[in-house]
C-alpha positions as CSV (number, residue, x, y, z in Angstrom):
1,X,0.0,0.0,0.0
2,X,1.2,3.5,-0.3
3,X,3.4,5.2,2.4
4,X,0.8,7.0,3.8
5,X,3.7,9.8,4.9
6,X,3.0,11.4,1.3
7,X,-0.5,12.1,1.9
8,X,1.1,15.3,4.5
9,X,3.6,15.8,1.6
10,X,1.3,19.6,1.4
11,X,3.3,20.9,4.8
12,X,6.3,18.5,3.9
13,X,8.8,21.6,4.7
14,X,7.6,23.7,8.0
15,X,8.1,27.2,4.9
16,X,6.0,27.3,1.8
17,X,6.0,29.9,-1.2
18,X,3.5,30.8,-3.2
19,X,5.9,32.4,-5.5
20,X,9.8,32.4,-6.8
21,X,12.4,32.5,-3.3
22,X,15.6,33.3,-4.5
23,X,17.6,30.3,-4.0
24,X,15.7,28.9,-7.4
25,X,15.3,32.2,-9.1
26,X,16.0,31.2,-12.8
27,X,18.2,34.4,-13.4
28,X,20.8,33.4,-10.3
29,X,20.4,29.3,-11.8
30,X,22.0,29.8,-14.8
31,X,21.9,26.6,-17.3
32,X,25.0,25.6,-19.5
33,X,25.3,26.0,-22.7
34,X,24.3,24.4,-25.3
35,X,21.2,23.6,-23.3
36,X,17.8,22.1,-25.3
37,X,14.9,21.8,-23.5
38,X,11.2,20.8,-24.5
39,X,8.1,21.6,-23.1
40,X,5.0,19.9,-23.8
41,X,1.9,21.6,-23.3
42,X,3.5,25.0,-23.4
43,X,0.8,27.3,-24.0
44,X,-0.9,27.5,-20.9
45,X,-0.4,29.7,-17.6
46,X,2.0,26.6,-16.0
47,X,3.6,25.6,-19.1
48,X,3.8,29.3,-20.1
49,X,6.1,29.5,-16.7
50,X,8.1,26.5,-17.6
51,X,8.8,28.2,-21.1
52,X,9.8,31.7,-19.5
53,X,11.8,30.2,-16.4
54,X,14.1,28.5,-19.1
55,X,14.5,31.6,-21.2
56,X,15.7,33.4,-18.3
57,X,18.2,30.8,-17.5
58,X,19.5,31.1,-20.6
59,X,18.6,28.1,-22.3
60,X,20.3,27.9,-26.0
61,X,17.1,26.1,-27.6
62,X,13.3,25.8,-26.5
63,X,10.7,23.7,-27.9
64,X,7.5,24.7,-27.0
65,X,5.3,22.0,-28.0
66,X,1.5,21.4,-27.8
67,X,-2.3,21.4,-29.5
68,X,-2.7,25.0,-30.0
69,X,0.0,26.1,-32.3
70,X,-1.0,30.2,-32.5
71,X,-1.4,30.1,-28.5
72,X,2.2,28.9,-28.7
73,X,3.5,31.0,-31.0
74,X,2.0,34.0,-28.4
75,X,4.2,32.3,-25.5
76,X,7.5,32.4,-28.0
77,X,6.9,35.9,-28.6
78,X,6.3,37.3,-25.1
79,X,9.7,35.2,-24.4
80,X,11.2,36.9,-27.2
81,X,10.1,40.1,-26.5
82,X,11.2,40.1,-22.9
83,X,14.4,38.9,-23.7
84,X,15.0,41.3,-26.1
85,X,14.4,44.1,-23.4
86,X,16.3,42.2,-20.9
87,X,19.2,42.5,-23.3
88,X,19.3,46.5,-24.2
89,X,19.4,46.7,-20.1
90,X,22.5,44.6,-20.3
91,X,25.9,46.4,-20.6
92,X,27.3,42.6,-22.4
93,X,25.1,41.6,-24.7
94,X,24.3,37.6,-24.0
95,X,23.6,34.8,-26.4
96,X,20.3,34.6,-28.1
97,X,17.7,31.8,-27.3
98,X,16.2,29.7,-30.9
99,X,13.2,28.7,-30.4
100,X,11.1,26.1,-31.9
101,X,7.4,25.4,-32.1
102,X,6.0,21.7,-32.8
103,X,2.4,20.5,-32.6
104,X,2.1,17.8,-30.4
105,X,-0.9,15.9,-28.9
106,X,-0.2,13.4,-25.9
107,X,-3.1,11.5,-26.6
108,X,-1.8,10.5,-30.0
109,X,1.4,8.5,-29.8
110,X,1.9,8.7,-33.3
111,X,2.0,12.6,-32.4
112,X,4.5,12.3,-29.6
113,X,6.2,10.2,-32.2
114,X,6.5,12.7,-34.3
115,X,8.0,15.4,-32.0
116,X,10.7,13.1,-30.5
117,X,11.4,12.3,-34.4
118,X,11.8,16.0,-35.1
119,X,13.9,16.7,-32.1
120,X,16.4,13.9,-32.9
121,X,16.7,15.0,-36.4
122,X,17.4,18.6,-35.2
123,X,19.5,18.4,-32.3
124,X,23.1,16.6,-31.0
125,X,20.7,15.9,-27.7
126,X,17.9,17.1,-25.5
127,X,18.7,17.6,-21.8
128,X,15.6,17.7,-19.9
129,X,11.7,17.1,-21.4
130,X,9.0,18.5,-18.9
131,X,5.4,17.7,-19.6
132,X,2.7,19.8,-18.1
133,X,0.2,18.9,-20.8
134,X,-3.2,18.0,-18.1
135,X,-6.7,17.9,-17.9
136,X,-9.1,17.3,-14.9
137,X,-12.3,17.2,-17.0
138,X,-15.9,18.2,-15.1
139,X,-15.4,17.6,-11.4
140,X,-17.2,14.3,-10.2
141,X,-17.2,13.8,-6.7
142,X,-18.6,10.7,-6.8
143,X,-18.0,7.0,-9.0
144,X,-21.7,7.3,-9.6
145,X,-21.5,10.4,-11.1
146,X,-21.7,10.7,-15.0
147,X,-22.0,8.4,-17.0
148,X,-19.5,6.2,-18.5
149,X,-21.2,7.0,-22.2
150,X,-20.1,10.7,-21.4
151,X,-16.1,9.8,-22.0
152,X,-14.9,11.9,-19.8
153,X,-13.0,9.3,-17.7
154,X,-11.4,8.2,-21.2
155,X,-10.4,11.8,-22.2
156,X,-8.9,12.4,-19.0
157,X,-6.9,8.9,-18.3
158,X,-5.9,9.1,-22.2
159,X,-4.4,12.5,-21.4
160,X,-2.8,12.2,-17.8
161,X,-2.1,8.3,-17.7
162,X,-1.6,7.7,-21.3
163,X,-0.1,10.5,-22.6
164,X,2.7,10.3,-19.7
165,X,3.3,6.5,-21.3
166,X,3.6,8.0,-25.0
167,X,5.8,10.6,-23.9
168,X,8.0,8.6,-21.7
169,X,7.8,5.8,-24.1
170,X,9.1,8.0,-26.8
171,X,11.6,10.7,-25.1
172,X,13.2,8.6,-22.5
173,X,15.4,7.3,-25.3
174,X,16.5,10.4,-26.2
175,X,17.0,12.0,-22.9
176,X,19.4,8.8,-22.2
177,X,21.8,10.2,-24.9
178,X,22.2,13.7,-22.6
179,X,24.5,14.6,-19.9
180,X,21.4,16.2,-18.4
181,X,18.9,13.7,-18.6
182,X,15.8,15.0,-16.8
183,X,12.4,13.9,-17.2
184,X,10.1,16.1,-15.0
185,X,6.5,15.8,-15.3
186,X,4.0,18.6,-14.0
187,X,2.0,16.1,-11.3
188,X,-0.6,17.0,-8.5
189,X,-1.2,16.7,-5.1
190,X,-4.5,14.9,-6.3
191,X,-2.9,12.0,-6.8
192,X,-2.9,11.9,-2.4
193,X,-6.8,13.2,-2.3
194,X,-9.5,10.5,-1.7
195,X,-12.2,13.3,-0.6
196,X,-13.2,16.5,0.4
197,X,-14.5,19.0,-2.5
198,X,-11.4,18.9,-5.0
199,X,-11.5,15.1,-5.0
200,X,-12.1,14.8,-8.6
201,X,-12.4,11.3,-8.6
202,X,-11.0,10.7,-12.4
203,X,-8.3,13.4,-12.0
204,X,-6.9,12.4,-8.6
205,X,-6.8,8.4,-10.0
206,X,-5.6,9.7,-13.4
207,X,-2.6,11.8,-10.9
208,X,-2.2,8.7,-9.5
209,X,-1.4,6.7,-12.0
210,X,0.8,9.9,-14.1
211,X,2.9,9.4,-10.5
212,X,3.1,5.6,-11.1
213,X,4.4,5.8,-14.3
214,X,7.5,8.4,-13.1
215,X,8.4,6.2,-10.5
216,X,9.1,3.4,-12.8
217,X,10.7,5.6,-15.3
218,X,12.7,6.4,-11.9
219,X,13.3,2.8,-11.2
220,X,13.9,1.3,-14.8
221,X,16.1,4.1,-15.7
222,X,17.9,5.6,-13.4
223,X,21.1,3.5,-13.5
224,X,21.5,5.0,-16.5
225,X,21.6,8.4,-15.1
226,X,17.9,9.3,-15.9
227,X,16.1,12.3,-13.4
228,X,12.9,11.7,-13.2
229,X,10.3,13.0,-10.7
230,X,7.2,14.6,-10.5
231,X,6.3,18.0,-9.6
232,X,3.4,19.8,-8.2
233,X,3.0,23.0,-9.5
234,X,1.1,24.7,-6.2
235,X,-2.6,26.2,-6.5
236,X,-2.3,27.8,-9.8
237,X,-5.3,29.8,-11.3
238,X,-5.2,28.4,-14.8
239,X,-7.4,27.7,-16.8
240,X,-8.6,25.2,-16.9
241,X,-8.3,24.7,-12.8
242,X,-10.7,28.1,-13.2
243,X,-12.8,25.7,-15.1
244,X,-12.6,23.0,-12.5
245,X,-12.4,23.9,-9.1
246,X,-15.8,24.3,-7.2
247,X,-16.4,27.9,-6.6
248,X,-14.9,28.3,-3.1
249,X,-12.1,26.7,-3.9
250,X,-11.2,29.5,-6.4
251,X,-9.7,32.1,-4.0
252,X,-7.2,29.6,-2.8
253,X,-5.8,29.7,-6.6
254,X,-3.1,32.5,-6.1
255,X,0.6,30.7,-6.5
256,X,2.9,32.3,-9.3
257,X,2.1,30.3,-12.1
258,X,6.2,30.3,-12.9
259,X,6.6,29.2,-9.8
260,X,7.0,25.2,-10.9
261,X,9.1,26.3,-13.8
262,X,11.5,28.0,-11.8
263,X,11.8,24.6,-9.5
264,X,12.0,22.8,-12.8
265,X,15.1,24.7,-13.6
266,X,16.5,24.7,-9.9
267,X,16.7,20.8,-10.4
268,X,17.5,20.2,-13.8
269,X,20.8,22.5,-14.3
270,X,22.6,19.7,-12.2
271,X,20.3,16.9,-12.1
272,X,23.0,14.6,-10.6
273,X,23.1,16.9,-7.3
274,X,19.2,15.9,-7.2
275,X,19.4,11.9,-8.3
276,X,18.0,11.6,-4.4
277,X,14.2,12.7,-5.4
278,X,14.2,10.1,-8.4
279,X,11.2,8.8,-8.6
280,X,9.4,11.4,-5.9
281,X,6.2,13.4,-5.9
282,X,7.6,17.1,-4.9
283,X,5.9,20.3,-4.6
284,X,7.2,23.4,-6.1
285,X,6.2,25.6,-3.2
286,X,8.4,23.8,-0.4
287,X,11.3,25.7,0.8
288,X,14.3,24.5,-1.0
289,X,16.6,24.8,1.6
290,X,14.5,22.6,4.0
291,X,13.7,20.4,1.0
292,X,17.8,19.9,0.5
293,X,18.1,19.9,4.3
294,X,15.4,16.5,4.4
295,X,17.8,14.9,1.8
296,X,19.4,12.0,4.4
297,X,15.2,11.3,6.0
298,X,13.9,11.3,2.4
299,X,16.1,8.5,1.3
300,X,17.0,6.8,4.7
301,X,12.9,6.4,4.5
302,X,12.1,6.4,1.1
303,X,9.1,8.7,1.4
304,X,7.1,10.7,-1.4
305,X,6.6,7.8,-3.6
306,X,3.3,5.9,-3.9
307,X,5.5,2.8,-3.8
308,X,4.5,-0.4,-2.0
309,X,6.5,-1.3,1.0
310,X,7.2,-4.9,0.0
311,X,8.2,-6.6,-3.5
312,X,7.8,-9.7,-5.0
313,X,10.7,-11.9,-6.4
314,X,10.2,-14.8,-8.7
């Protein structure tokens, strides 16, 4: 059964931020170069963050992939845009950022195909992959709630569960070829929620499951040098969490939405330093510093992972 030490894993560190602290400000973690990065789902508030937090560490190429091609292209030209003003403040001019757009649905792993197709034709390697493509679907409290004809449990599994597989399936390999090699994927806290009035019942399973899948990535892979964990991006007002969330849930929405990108970055500039949280469900608001000072309890215990406590050898 799951450690149930993970379902407090919302006051894990005693501090909590609802937006950037400075040890994982993006502008003082700056990335190597070259340094590709892809971001699925790219176009909305969260994966809008993920975009900009890489910019601003100076990433040499981002893909910014994802269903709506023209919101994307908006996203690559605010990043543009800013960095272009960021530069004329600069007294040494810095190197430029390419960036790439790609249509890509998760859903579809002849799509996801297709982008980790492009991006090994177009690049000597990709260093880190993060995935914040997500959909909770109409909130049903309650199994009995809907109907199955409706497919809303489908859409939502074949987005979260499924489309983690296709894209793990399909970009692992290449992140293998890397010095980097980080596969972070946007998670929830919903995967730990059995009630109350944000237990979606399809999205928290669906979490669930998305979690599952990065801690065998974690498992199968990380010999090889692979990061992968999951990461919860904090109470974002998104949305489609605007869409979502019961009505007096709403005013709890308030956490920077480039908040998780900034974490991203934070852990993916030197992913060996952070080969302890393989595997792990994390949040984006903990303190870092009391995150990084639960390093020796997190391992000695092996807690935020959904893993069960005893195996079975054949």
């Amino acid at each position: 059964m799951a450690d149930p030490r993970v379902l407090n894993m919302d006051s894990f560190t005693s501090t909590t931020h609802s937006s950037i602290p400075p040890t994982i400000s993006p502008s003082l973690n700056r990335l190597k170069r070259p340094f590709t990065i892809c971001v699925i789902g790219a176009s909305g508030a969260i994966g809008a963050g993920v975009a900009r937090s890489y910019a601003l560490a100076g990433c040499s190429d981002l893909i910014l992939a994802g269903r709506n091609v023209d919101a994307l292209k908006a996203v690559s030209n605010d990043i543009l845009s800013a960095n272009d003003n960021s530069k004329k403040k600069d007294k040494e001019e810095e190197e430029g950022i390419n960036i790439h757009i790609q249509p890509c649905d998760i859903t579809s792993p002849d799509s996801v195909r297709n982008l980790s197709e492009y991006i090994s034709s177009s690049f000597p390697a990709l260093d880190a992959l993060v995935l914040v493509s997500g959909i909770s679907g109409p909130v049903e409290l309650l199994i009995t709630d809907g109907s199955p004809s409706d497919g809303h449990w489908a859409y939502v599994f074949n987005t979260n569960t499924l489309g983690t597989y296709h894209v793990a399936h399909y970009f692992v390999p290449l992140l293998l070829k890397s010095e980097t090699k980080a596969f972070l994927v946007v998670g929830s806290i919903a995967a730990c929620i059995t009630k109350g009035t944000i237990a979606n019942t399809k999205y928290c399973i669906s979490k669930l499951a998305q979690a599952r899948i990065v801690e065998c990535v974690a498992e199968q892979f990380g010999k090889e040098g692979l990061l992968a964990i999951s990461v919860h991006p904090g109470a974002v007002g998104s949305e489609n969490a605007l869409k979502a969330a019961p009505k007096e849930f709403i005013k709890y929405l308030t956490d920077d939405p480039d908040l998780c990108g900034a974490f991203c970055v934070w852990v993916s500039r030197d992913s060996a330093r952070f080969k302890w949280l393989n595997g792990r469900l994390v949040s984006a608001t903990w303190d870092p510093e009391e995150l990084l000072a639960k390093k020796e309890d997190i391992v000695k215990g092996d807690l935020l992972k959904f893993e069960a406590r005893t195996t079975l050898d054949l």
